[in-house]
MDAnalysis code that builds the backbone (N, CA, C; Angstrom):
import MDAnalysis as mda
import numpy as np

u = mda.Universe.empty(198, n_residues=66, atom_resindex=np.repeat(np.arange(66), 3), trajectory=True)
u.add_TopologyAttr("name", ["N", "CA", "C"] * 66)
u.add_TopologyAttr("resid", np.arange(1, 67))
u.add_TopologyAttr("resname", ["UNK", "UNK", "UNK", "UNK", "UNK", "UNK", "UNK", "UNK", "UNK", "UNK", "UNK", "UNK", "UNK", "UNK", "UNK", "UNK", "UNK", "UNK", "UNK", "UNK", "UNK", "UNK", "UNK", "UNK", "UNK", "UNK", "UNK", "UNK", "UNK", "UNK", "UNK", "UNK", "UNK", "UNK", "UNK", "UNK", "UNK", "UNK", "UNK", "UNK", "UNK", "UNK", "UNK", "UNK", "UNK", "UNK", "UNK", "UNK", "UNK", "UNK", "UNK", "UNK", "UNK", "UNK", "UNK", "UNK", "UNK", "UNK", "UNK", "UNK", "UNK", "UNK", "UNK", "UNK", "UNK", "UNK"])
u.atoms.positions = np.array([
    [128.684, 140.174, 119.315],
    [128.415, 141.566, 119.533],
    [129.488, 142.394, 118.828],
    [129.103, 143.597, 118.255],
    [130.327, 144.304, 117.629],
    [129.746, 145.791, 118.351],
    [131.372, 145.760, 118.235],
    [131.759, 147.570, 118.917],
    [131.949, 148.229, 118.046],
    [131.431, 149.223, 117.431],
    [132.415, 150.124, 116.505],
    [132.328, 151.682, 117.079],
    [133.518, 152.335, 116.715],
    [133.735, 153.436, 117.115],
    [134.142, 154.113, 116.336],
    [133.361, 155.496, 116.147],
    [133.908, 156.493, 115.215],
    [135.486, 157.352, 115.596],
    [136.413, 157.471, 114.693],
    [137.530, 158.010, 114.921],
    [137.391, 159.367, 113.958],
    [138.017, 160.380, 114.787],
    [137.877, 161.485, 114.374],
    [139.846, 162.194, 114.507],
    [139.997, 162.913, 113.778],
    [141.160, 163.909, 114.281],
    [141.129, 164.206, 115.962],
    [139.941, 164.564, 116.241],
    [140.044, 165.275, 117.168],
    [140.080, 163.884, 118.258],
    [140.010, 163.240, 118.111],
    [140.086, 162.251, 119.450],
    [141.149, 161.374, 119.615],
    [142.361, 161.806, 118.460],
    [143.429, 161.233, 117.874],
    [144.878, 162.193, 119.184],
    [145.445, 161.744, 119.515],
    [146.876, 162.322, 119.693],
    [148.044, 161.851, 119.345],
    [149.009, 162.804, 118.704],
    [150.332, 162.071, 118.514],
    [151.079, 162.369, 118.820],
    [152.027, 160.487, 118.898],
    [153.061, 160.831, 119.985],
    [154.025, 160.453, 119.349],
    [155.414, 161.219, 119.606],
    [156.811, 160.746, 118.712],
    [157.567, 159.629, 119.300],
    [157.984, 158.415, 118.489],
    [158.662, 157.698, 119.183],
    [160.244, 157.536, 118.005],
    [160.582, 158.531, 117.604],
    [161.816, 159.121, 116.953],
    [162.432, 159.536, 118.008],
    [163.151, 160.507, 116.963],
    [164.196, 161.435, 117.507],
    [163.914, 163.051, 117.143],
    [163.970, 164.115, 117.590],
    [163.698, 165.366, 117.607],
    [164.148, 165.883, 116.076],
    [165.618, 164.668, 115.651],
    [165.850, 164.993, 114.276],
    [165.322, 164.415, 113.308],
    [164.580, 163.216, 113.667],
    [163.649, 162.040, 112.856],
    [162.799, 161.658, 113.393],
    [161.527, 162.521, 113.685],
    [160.457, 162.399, 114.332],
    [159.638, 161.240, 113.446],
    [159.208, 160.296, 114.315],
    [158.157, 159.689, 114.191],
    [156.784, 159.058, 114.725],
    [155.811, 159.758, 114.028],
    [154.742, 160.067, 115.123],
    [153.637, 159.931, 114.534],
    [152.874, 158.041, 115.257],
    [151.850, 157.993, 114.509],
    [151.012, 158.306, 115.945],
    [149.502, 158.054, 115.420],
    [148.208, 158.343, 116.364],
    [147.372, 157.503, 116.790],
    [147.452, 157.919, 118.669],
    [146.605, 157.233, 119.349],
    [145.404, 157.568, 119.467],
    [144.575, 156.748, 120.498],
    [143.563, 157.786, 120.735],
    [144.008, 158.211, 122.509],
    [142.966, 159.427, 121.949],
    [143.559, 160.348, 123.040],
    [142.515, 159.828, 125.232],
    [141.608, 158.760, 124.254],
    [141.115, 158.465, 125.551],
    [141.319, 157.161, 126.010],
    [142.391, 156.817, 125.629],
    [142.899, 155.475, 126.014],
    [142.874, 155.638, 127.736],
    [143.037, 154.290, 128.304],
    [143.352, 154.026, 129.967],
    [144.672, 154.689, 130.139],
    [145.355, 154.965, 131.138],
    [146.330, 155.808, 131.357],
    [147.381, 154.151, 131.032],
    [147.034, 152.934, 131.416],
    [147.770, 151.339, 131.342],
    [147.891, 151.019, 130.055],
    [146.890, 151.584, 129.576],
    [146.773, 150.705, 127.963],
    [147.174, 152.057, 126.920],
    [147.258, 153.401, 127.387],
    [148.047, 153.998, 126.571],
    [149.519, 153.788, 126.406],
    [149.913, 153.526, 128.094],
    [151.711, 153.662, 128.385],
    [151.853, 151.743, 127.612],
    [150.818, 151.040, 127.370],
    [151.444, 149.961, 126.851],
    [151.440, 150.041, 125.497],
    [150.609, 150.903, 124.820],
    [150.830, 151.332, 123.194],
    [152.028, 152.152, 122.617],
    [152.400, 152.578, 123.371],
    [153.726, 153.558, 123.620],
    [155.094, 153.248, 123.794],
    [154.806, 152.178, 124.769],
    [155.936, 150.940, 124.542],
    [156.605, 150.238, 124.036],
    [154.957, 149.758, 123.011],
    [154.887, 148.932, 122.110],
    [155.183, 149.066, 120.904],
    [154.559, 151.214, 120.483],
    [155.268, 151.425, 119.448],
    [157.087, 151.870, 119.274],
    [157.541, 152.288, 120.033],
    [158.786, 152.490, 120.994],
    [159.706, 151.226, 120.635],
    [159.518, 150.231, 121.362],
    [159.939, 148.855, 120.880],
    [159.882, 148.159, 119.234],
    [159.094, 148.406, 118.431],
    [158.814, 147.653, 117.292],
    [158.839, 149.117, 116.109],
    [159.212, 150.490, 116.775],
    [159.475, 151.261, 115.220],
    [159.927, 150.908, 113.828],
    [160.465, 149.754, 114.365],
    [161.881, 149.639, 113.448],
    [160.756, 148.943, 112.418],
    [159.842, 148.270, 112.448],
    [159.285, 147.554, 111.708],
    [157.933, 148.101, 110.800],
    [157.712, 149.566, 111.343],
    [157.092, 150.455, 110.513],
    [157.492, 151.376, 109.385],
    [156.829, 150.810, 108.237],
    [156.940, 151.957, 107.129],
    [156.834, 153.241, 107.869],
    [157.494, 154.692, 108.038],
    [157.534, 155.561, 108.045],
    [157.433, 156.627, 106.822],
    [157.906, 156.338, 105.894],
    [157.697, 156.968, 104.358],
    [157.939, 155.964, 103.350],
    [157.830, 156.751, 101.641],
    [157.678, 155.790, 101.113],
    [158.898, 155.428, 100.538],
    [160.271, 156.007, 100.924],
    [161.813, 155.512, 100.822],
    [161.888, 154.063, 101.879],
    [160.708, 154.250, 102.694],
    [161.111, 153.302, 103.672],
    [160.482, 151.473, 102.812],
    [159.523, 152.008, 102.148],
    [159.126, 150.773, 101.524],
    [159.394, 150.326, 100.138],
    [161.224, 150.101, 100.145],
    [161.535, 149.256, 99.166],
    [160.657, 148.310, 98.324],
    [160.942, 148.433, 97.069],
    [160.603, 147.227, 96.023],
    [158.581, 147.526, 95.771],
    [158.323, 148.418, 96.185],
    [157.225, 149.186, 96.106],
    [156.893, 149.384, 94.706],
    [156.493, 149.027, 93.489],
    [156.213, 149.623, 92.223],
    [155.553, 151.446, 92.557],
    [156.071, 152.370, 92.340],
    [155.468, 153.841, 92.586],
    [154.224, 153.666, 91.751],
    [154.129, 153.181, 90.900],
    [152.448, 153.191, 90.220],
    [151.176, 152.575, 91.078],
    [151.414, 151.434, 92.099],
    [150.773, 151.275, 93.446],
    [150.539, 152.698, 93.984],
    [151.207, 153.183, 94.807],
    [150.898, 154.233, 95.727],
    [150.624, 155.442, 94.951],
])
């Protein structure tokens, strides 16, 4: 069986898991379970460190790719 679900802006929220001086803030959806949002939040919270945030962040990148 497959689920698919349309994603829109509008059903998107974002949340910062930076700092007020280095915000970083990707997007959930905004109708997650109140359990399975606070565990995405966590999750991104815990493992930032391992997200590209910009494209200084992704060394050894040829710029003719992106």
């Amino acid at each position: 069986m497959e689920i698919s679900r349309q994603v829109t802006t509008s059903s998107l929220e974002e949340i910062n898991v930076g700092t007020s001086d280095t915000p970083r803030s990707p997007s959930i959806a905004k109708d997650l379970p109140h359990s399975e949002k606070a565990t995405m939040i966590n999750l991104l919270h815990e493992y930032k460190d391992v997200f590209a945030w910009s494209l200084e962040d992704m060394k050894g990148l040829d710029p003719k790719f992106y």
